[in-house]
N, C-alpha and C positions, 0 to 999 in steps of 0.2 A: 365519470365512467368507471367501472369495478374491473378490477382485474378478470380477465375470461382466461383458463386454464389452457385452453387449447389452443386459443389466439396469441397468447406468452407462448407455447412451447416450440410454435411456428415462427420465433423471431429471431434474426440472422442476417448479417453483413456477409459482403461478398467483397473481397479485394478493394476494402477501404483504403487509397493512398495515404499516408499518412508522414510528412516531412518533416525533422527536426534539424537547427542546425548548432554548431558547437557553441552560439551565445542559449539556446535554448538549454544543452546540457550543463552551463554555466548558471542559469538562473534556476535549475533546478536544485546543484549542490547548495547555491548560496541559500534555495528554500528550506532543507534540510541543514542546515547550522553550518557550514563549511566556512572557512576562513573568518571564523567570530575572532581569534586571536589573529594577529596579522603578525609574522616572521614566520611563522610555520611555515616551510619549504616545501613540506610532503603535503600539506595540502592547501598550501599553492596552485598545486597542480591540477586539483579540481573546481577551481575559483578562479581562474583563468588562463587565455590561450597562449600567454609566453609560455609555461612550462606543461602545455596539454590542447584543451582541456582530456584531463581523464576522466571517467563517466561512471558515476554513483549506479552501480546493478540495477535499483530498487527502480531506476526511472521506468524503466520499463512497463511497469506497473500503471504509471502514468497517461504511457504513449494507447493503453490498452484499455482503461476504463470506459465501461462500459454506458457511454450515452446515447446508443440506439435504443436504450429502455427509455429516453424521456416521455413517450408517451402511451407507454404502456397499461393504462390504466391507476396506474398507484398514486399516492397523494405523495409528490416526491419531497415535502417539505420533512417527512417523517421516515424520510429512510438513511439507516445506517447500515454503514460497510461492517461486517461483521470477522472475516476470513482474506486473506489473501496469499494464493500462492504464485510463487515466478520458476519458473527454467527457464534454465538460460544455455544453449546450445553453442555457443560463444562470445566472447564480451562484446558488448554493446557499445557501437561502432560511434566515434565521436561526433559525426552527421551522416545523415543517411535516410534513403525514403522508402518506406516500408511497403507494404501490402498485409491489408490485417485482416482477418476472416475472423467474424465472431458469433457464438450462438448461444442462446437459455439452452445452458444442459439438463437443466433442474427447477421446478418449483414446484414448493408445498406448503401446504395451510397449515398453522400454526392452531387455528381454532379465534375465533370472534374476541378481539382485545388481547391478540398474543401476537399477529401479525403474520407475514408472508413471506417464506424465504425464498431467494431466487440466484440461482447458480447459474456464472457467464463464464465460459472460455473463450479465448481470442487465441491465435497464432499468427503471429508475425513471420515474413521472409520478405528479403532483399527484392525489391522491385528489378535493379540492374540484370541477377543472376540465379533468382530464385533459391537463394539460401536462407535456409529456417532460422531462423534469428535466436525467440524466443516462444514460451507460451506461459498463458497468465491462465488463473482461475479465480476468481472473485466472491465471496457471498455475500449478499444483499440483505436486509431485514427491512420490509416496508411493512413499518408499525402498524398503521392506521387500516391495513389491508386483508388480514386473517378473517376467514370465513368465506371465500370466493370459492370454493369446492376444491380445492385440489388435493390431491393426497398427502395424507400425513406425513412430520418429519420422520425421517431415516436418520438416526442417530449416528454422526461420524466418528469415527475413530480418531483419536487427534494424537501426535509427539506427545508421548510420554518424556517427561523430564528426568533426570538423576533423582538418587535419594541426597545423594552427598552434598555437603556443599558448596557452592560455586566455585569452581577453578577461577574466576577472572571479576571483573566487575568492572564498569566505567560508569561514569558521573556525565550528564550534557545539560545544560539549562537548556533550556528554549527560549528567546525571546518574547516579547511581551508584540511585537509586532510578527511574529512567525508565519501567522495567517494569512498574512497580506504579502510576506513574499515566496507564500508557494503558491497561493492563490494563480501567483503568474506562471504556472505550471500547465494551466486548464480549468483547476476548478474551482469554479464561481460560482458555487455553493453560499446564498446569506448569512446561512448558519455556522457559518465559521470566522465571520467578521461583524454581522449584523447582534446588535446586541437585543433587538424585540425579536426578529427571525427564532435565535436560539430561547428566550424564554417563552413563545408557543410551544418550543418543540419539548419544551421539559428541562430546558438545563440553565442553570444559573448567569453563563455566560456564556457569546461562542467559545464552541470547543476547535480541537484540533485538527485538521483535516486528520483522518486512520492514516492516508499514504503519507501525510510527513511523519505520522508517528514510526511508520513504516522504513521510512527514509533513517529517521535518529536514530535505530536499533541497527539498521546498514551498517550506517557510516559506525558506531560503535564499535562492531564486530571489525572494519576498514581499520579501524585507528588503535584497537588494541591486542587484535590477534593477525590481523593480512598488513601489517607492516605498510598501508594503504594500498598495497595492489589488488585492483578493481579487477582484474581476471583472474584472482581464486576463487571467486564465490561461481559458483555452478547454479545452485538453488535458496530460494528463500521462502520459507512458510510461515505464517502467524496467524493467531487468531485474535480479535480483538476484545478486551473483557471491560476495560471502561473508560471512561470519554479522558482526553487529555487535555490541559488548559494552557495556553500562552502562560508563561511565567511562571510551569513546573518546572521541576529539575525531575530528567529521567534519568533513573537508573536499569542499567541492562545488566543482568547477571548470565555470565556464561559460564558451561558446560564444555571442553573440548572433548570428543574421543575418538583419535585419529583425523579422520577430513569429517565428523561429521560437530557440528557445534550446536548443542541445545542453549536456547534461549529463552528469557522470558525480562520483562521491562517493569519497573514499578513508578511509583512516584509517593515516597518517602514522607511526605508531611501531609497527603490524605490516606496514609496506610492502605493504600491501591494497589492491587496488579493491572496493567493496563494494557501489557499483551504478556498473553500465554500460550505455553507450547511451543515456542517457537525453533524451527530448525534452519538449521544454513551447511551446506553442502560443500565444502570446497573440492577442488579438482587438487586429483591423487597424485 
């Protein structure tokens, strides 16, 4: 079944419960590289509940992905996460059971073999007290689906970076097993462990889920400018530019100027940018 333009613009959650508890926010640090070196005290604290746990911003992004599209029409073997932005209204509560309302704010046809972009907002608030947690915006690229009529892309404006050179820089391997444990995040995606899944889809091996790559540029910014405190980040934007592999080493290059930190991620031994643009927000 083809993507129908009007039947995606019409799709929409309505006070999705949505529960996590502080082993969840544990297995989500451990997905994103957290306590790979073990004496680390500070981040101890996100690798388990004697000293926390304290909770990586980025999950959020997690709790919010957007799988009321599974049956949207698209061939979902061939869709990639292109964009992700988070706010965050305040830090993200060590367990807690949400309420998420999510809608297609956006999509548009790329043209026949260019594919189908499709923009999801979600907002989260406290089921207890009705407190806005956060809000997430997502963009989708489903390959295999350009040519369904809908209107052309609108050209976004993205984080401009410095000319300068990077004020900071940090080093992260990823493990060779990475996939498999963020996988236990929620997504169970083939294509990120399946090694025939990922060569249909066009790439040599599975790649990386985008959210842990998403995750590693976090905890980066966590570990080399927030002294790991998880309540200065306010916001998080990125775009994604190409696919990440178990068993890269990322490098994240930052930008400080004032609370605002320009970002962007590489991986060094296939002369890749692998996210671009990116900004982070800290509280003033």
């Amino acid at each position: 079944m083809p993507i129908i333009h009007s039947d995606l613009m019409n799709l929409s959650t309505e006070d999705v419960v949505c529960s996590y508890s502080s082993r969840d926010v544990i297995l989500y640090a451990l997905g994103v590289g957290f306590c790979a070196e073990p004496g680390n005290a500070k981040e101890l604290q996100y690798g388990s509940e004697m000293q926390g746990p304290a909770t990586v911003p980025t999950m959020a992004a997690t709790l919010a992905y957007p799988n009321f599209l599974a049956d949207c029409g698209w061939d979902s073997r061939q869709v990639l996460h292109t964009e992700q932005s988070l706010e965050l209204y305040r830090p993200l509560p060590a367990k807690a059971t949400l309420l998420l309302n999510s809608r297609v704010a956006a999509a548009y046809d790329k043209g026949p073999g260019r594919g189908a972009e499709i923009h999801v907002t979600t907002d989260a608030r406290l089921r207890r007290d009705e407190t806005v947690v956060f809000s997430t915006a997502s963009t989708l690229l489903a390959r295999a689906d350009g040519g369904f009529g809908g209107p052309a892309v609108i050209q976004p404006k993205h984080h401009g970076l410095p000319s300068r050179e990077a004020d900071l820089s940090c080093d992260l391997p990823i493990a060779r097993n990475q996939g498999l444990l963020f996988r236990l995040s929620g997504d169970l995606n083939p294509l990120h462990v399946d090694s025939s899944t990922a060569k249909k889809a066009g790439f040599e091996q599975p790649i990386l889920h985008g959210l842990c790559t998403y995750g590693f540029a976090c905890r980066a910014i966590l570990t080399t400018i927030c002294d790991y405190d998880f309540t200065l980040i306010k916001r998080f934007d990125v775009r994604f530019s190409a696919p990440v592999y178990p068993g890269d080493v990322l490098t994240t290059e930052m930008w400080q100027d004032r609370d605002v930190i320009s970002f962007r991620c590489k991986v060094k031994s296939r002369d890749a940018i692998v996210v671009n643009n990116g900004m982070c927000l800290l509280s003033g």
